[in-house]
N, C-alpha and C positions, 0 to 999 in steps of 0.2 A: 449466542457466541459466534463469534466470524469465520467463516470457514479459510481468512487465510491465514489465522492460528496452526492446522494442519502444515498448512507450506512449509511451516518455519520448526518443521520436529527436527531438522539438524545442529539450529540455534539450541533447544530446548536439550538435547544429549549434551551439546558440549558444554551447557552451562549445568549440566547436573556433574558431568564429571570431572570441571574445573573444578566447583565448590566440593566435592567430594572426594576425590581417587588421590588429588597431593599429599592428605591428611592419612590415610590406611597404612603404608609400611612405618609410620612413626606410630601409630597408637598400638600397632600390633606387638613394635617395638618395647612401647611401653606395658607388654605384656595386659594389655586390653583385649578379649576376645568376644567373637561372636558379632551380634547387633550392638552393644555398649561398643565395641571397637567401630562400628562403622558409622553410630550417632557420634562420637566423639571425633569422627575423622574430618567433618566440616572446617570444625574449630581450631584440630591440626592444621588444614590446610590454609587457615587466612594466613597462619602463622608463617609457613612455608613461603608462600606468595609474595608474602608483605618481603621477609627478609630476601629472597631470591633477588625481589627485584632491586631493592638494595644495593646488595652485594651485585649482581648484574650493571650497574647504572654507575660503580664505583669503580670496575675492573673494565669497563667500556666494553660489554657480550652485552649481544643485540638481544634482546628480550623475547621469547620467545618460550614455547611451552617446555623445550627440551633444558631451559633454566631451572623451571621449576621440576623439571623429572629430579636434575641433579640435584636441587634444593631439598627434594622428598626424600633422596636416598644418603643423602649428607642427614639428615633430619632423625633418619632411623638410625644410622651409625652411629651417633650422636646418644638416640635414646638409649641404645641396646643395653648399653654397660649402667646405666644408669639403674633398669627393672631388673640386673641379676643379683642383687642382694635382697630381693624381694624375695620372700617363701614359696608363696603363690600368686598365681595370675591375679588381676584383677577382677570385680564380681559379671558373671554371666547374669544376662538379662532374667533368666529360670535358673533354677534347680532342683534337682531330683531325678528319679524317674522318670517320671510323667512328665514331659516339656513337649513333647510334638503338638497337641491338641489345644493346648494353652498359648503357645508360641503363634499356633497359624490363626487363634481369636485375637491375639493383641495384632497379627500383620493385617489383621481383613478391618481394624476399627479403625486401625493407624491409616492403611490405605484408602476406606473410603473417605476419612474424615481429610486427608491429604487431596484425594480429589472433587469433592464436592468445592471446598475452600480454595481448590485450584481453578475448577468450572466457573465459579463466581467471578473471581478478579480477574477472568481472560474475556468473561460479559463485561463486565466492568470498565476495564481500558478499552477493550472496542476492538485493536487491531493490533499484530505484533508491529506495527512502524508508527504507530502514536506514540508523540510526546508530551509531557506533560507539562500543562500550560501554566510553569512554573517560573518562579525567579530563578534559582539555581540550578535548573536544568541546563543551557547553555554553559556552563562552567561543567559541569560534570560531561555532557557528553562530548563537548568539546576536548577534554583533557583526555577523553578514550582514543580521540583521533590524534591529538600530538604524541599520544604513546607511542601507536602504529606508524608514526612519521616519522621520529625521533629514533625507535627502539629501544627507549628506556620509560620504564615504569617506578623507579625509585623516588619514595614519596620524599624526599632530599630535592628532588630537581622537577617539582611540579610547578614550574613557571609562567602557566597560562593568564594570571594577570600582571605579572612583571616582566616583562619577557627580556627587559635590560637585564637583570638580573642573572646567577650562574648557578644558585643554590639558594631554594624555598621549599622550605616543608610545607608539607599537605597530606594529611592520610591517604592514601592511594592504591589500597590493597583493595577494594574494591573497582578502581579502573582497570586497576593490571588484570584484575581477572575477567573482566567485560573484554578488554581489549585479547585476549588470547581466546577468548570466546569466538570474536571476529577472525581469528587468524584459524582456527579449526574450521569453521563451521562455514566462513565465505559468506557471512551474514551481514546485516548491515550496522551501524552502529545505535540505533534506535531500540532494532530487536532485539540485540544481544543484550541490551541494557534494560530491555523489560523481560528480558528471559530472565537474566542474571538476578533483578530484585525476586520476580516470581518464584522462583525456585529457592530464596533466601528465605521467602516468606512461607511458601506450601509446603517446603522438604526441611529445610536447614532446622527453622524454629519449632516445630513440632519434634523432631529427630531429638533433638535438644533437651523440648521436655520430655521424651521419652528416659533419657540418660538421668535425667533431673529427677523423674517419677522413682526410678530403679534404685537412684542413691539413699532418697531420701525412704521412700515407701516400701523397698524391700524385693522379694520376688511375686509376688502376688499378682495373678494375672488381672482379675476385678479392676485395681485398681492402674494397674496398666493401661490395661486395654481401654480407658477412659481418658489417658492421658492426653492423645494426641485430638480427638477430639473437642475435649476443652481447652487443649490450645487454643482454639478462635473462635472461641468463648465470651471473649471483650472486646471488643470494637477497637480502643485502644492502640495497641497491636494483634497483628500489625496492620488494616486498615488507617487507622487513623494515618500513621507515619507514610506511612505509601502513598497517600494523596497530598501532603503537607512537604513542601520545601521547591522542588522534590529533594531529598532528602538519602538521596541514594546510599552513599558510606553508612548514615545513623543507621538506615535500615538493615543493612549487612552486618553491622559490630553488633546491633540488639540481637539480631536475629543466633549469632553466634555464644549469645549467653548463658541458656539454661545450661549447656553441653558444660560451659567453664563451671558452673557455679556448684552442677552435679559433681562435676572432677574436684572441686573443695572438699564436698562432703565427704566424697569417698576418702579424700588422704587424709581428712583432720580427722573423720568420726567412722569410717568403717575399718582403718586397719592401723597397725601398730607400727613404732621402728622405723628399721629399713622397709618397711612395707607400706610407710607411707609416700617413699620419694616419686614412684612412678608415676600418682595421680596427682601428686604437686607439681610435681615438672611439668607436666603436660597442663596443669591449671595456669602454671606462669608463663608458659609457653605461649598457649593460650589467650592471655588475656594480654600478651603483647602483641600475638595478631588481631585480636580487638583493638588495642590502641591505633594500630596502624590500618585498621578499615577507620574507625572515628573513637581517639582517645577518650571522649564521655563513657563508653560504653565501659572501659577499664576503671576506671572513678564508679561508676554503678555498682561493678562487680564488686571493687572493695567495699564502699559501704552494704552492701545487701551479706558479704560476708562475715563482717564481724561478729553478730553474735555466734556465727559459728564459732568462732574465734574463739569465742566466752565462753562457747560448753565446751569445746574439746580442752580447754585449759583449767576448768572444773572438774572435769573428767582429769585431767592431768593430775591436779591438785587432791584429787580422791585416791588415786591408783596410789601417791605417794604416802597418802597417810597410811593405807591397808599394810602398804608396807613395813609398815614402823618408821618414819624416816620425819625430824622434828618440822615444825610447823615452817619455820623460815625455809627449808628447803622446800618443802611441798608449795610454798607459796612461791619460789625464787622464778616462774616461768612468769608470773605476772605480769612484774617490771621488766624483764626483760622482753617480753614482746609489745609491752607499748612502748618502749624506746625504740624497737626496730620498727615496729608500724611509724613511729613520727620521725625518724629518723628517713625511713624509703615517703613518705608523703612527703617533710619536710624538703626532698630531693627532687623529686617527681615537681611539686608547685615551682622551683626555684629555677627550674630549665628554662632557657632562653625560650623554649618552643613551645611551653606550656605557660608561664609563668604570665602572660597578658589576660592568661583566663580568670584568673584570682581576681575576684570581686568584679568580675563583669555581668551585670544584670541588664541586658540590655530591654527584658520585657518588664513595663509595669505593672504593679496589683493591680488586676481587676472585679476581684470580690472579697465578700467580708471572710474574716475565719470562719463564722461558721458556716458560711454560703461552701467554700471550699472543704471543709469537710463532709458536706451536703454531699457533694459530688462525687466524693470519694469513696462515700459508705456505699450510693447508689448505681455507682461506678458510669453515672453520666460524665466526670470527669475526662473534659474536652473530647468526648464524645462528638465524631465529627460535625453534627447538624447544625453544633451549637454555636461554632467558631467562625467569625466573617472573615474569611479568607477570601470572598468572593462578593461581587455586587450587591449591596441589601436586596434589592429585586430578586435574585437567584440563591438568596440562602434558602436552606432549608427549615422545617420547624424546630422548634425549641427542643435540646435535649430529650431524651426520652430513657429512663432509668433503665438499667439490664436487673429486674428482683431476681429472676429464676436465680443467676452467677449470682449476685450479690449476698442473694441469704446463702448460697452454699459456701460464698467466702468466711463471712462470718461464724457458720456452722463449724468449718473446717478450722478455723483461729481458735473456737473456743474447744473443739476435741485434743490441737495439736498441743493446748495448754496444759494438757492432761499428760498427756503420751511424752517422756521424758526424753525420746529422741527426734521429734517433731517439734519441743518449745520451742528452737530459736527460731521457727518458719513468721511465727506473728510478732516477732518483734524487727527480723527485716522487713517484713511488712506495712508497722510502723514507721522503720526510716523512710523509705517509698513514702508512703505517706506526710510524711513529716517535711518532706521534700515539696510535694504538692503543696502542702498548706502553705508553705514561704512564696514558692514563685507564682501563685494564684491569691493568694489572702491575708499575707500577712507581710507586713514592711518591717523589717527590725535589720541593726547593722549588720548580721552576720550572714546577712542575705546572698549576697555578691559573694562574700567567701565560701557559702558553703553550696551554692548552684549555679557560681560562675561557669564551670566546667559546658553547663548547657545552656549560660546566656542566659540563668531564669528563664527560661523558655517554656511554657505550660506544656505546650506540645511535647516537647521532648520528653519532660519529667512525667509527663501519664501516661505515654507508652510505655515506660520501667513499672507499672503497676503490675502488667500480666503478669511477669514474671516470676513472682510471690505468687499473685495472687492465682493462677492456674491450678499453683501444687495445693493449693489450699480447698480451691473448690472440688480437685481431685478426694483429698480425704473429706470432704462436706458431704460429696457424692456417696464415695464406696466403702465408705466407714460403717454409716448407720445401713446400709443397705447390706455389707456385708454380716454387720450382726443382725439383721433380722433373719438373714438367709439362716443363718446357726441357728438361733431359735426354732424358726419352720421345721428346717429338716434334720435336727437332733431326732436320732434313733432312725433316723431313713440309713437307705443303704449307702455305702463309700460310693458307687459310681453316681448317684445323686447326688451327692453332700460335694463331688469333683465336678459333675456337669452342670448345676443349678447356676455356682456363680458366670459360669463361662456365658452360658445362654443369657442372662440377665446383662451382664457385660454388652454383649451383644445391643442388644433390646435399648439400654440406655444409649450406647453407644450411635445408635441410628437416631434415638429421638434429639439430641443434640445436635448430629450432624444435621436432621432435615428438617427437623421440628422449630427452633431455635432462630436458626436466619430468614425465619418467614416473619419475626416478629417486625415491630416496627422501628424497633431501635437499629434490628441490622438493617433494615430493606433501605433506611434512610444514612445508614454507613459505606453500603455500596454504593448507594447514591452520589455518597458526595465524593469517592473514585470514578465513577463516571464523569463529573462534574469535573473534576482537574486533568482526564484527558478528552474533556470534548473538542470536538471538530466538525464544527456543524458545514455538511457540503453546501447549503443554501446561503450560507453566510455572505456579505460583504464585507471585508476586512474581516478583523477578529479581535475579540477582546483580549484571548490570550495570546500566546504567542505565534501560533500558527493555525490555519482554519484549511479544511479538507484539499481548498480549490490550491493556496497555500505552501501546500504539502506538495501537492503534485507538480508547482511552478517550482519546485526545489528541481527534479528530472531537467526542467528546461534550460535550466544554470547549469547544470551541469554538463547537459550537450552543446553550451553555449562558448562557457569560458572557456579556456584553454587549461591543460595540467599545471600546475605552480601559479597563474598569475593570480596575485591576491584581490581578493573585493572588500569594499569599503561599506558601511552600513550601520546604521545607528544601532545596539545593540537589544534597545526594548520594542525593538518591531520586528521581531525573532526572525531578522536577518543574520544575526550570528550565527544560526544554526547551520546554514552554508557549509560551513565545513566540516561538521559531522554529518548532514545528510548528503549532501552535494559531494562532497570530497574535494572543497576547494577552501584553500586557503581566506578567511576573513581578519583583519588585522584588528578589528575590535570584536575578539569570541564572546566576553561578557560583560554584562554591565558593571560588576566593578574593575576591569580594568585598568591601572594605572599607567596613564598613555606618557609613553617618552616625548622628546621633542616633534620628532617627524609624525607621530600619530597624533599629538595635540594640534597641529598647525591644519592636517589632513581635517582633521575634526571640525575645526572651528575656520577655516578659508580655503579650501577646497573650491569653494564656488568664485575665489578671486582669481583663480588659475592660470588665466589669462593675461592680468596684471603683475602677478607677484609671482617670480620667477623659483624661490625660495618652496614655494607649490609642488610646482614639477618636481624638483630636485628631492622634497619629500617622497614623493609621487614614486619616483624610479627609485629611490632608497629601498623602497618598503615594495617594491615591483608589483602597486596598486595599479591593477588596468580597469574594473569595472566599480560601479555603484550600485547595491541593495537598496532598494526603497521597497518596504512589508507595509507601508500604510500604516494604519492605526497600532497604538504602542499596546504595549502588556498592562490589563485594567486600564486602558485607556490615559495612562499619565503623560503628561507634559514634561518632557523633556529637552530641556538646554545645552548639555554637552555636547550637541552635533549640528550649529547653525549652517557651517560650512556643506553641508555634505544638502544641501536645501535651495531650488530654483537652478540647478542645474544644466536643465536645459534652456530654461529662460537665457541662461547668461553665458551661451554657446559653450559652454567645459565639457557638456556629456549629451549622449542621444540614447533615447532609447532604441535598446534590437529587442525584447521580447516583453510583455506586457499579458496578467492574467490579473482582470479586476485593478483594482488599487495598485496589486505587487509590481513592479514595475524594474527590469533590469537595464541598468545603463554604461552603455562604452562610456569611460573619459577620452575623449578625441585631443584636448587644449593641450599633453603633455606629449 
């Protein structure tokens, strides 16, 4: 691991207590206490973020963390009246007496398992100022730096590739929080943004299933204390998604789920009445700041929660008959929540903003049904080694199945089928699944419409696996273990029968965190995150977007250009990045950019500068004073939208002032 990880523990604070501290006077609010209040406060907090910046970007207040203060405390005001019809609090992580001893075995499994999982991915990337030598990288980190420029974070006015434009959505509650990351901490925009996913990934997600373990499995510490450990249990997530896109928003709204999906359980199936509103509110709350890091992630949560849906209205439909009360009333909640469910879906598809997603498949089948369900039992499903996101030469080996997790999934499907308030876990599980088999192995019309949302995209739909599947191999694990412990120490003493499971707890809990990512399914999962932020120092050009020598020629741009004046640069030879590393203005941030006039004409005769007066007049439009030239493009493709910006000095328009290898900066002198 690099020792200038260290350097950057000011990034690494202010990104632990963006993601977290917005979310705490609202869940407290919602009469949430203890650890359940501060796993659940992440999830508050996207909520907070997303809308602050909103509302900030609407009333023209410059964006800043003292928006989201007032965002938190509007947020709780809001809740408060909401949780006093409720009887009592919400459920405490323990109960009883005896919680010290049990409490500090679930924080010592949560936290090693939190930092081992965290040690990895900081080997892994390499260096707090690696980027990942992705497509979508430049559009993401560039959109942290017109936050900081702009002062507005409202995902309404994310106009980085239309920049004629006045108002474009784009989820963005994940910028806004990278970008106030940078404004705390003085950091750079690279770090803050692999602090921000890091922390999304080691603290948020696990935190999550902790809240998710508690709603669903009860107070039991056993099976606790197991939780967060097998969070990264599956390659899946969040490895896979980490290395893929990059993919930053998906990463943060998945990462924000288990915390929603637990706040379901609790309001539909642990409490009654008025004592169900304050884990619903904060579930809808919730899962709107999901939408606003990356709306899939809200489409996930609803379907993963229907069948909850289905027992708590069986449960409804039961409590009705005990009462005496005839069949049609006991049945009457039925039809009316599948009308409110198709009625808010039927809404949600028909928004101008969402409404493109319906039936867009943009990825094709590439295996049979049964092959994809092969993958799913085995939970090699798109398991990173397997997916050529990278040069055939540089893939890695062929899948490699996780059996230890996969038979504890299974284990755990067929116990929870037992256990009457654990049924609905294996049939969200199924939809997960169900989901996989379409966008991986099966072509039928309903394809588009039912995983539009993620573009068919196999990637995305196998990272929604864990999410099921963690709670599942939780009870696969601590189920059968826990009744043997009964058996064994039936007629031992109480302080046995109290410390046997703890210690065991324990025991499993280390052989998963250290035992488990030695295998070779994970060694070749980190792999393939090393893989998407390498930066090889010996390199010549680079395959991906930036290479070590690269990185460092961004400093030189910087003390080169002057403050404001923009640079020119084809955008797959991760010249765009200019302006999130550099801190200078680039007019083409990403490769899909839709270029206006003056950036199309820049583009494509540039190099006639000289001739076509029309040039310049762009030229000073757009107050272009230099040209990026990165060399070789991203996987090395052939690109045509930027002829102009090519033989530049040949054709007296531009000189160069500083040159490393290939990367080469150029004055336009001709305007």
């Amino acid at each position: 691991m690099s020792p200038d990880w260290f350097a950057t523990w000011p990034v690494a604070v202010a990104a632990l207590a963006v993601l977290v501290l917005p979310g705490v006077l609202p869940a407290y609010a919602l009469r949430l206490r203890g650890a359940v209040a501060w796993c659940a406060a992440p999830l508050l907090s996207a909520a907070v973020i997303g809308l602050s910046a909103i509302v900030g970007g609407a009333t023209g207040i410059t964006w800043s963390v003292w928006v989201v203060v007032g965002g938190s405390v509007v947020a709780g005001a809001l809740a408060w009246p909401l949780a006093r019809g409720a009887r009592r609090a919400g459920p405490r992580l323990l109960v009883g007496p005896r919680t010290v001893v049990p409490g500090a075995v679930i924080a010592l499994t949560t936290v090693l398992a939190v930092l081992a999982q965290l040690r990895r991915m900081l080997g892994a990337v390499g260096g707090p100022e690696r980027v990942a030598q992705t497509y979508d990288t430049p559009y993401h980190l560039n959109s942290v730096r017109m936050i900081l420029e702009n002062g507005d974070a409202s995902s309404l006015h994310m106009t980085l590739t239309v920049p004629e434009r006045a108002t474009v959505f784009y989820p963005a509650a994940w910028h806004g929080a990278t970008s106030l990351v940078v404004q705390l901490s003085g950091g750079s925009v690279p770090a803050a943004a692999n602090w921000v996913t890091l922390v999304a990934c080691a603290v948020v997600w696990p935190a999550g299933m902790l809240l998710l373990a508690r709603a669903l499995l009860g107070p039991r510490a056993l099976f606790l204390a197991l939780a967060a450990p097998l969070a990264f249990a599956l390659t899946q997530f969040p490895n896979r998604l980490f290395s893929f896109g990059l993919l930053y928003p998906n990463v943060y709204s998945y990462a924000l789920l288990p915390a929603a999906l637990g706040l379901v359980v609790v309001g539909a199936l642990l409490t009654h009445g008025r004592g169900r509103i304050p884990a619903l509110a904060g579930a809808a709350v919730g899962a709107l700041g999901i939408g606003l890091a990356q709306p899939n992630g809200t489409f996930a949560l609803l379907y993963v929660s229907a069948p909850v849906l289905v027992l708590a209205l069986a449960r409804a439909t039961a409590r009705s008959r005990r009462r005496g009360r005839p069949w049609w009333k006991a049945l009457l909640p039925w039809p009316v929540a599948a009308a409110a469910v198709a009625c808010v879906f039927g809404l949600v598809v028909t928004l101008p903003l969402l409404s493109g997603f319906v039936g867009k498949a943009n990825w094709a089948v590439t295996n049979t049904p049964v092959g994809a369900l092969r993958e799913a039992a085995t939970l090699t499903a798109m398991h990173p080694s397997i997916t050529p996101n990278f040069p055939a030469s540089e893939n890695f080996a062929g899948g490699v199945p996780n059996w230890p997790v996969a038979v504890l999934v299974v284990v755990g499907a067929i116990l929870a089928l037992v256990v009457r308030r654990w049924r609905w876990l294996p049939f969200s599980y199924a939809i997960l699944v169900g989901l996989w088999l379409l966008v991986r192995g099966l072509d039928v019309p309903l394809r588009g419409a039912l995983t539009g949302f993620w573009y068919a995209d196999p990637q995305r739909i196998a990272a929604l696996l864990p999410l099921v599947a963690v709670p599942l191999a939780v009870i696969g694990l601590a189920a059968p273990v826990g009744l043997l412990l009964r058996q064994l120490l039936s007629g031992r003493s109480s302080r046995a029968r109290r410390a046997a499971p703890l210690v065991v707890a324990v025991l499993l809990a280390l052989a998963v965190v250290l035992v488990l990512p030695r295998s070779e399914h994970f060694r070749s999962s980190f792999g393939y995150v090393a893989h998407a932020y390498r930066a090889d120092p010996d390199s010549i050009g680079s395959d991906g977007l930036l290479d070590a020598n690269e990185s460092e020629f961004m400093d030189e741009v910087e003390s080169v250009v002057p403050p404001g004046v923009a640079i020119a640069g084809d955008p797959w030879d991760g010249s765009a990045l200019a302006w999130a590393i550099a801190d200078r203005p680039v007019i083409y941030p990403h490769m899909g950019i839709v270029k206006d006039p003056a950036r199309a004409l820049i583009a494509s005769s540039l190099v006639d500068a000289n001739t076509d007066p029309a040039v310049c007049e762009a030229v000073h439009e757009l107050n272009v004073g230099y040209v990026l030239d990165m060399g070789q493009r991203l996987n090395g493709e052939v690109t045509v939208g930027y002829p102009g910006l090519l033989g530049l000095e040949e054709a007296g328009v531009a000189r160069v002032v500083a040159q490393e290898g290939p990367a080469r900066l150029l004055e336009i002198t001709a305007c």
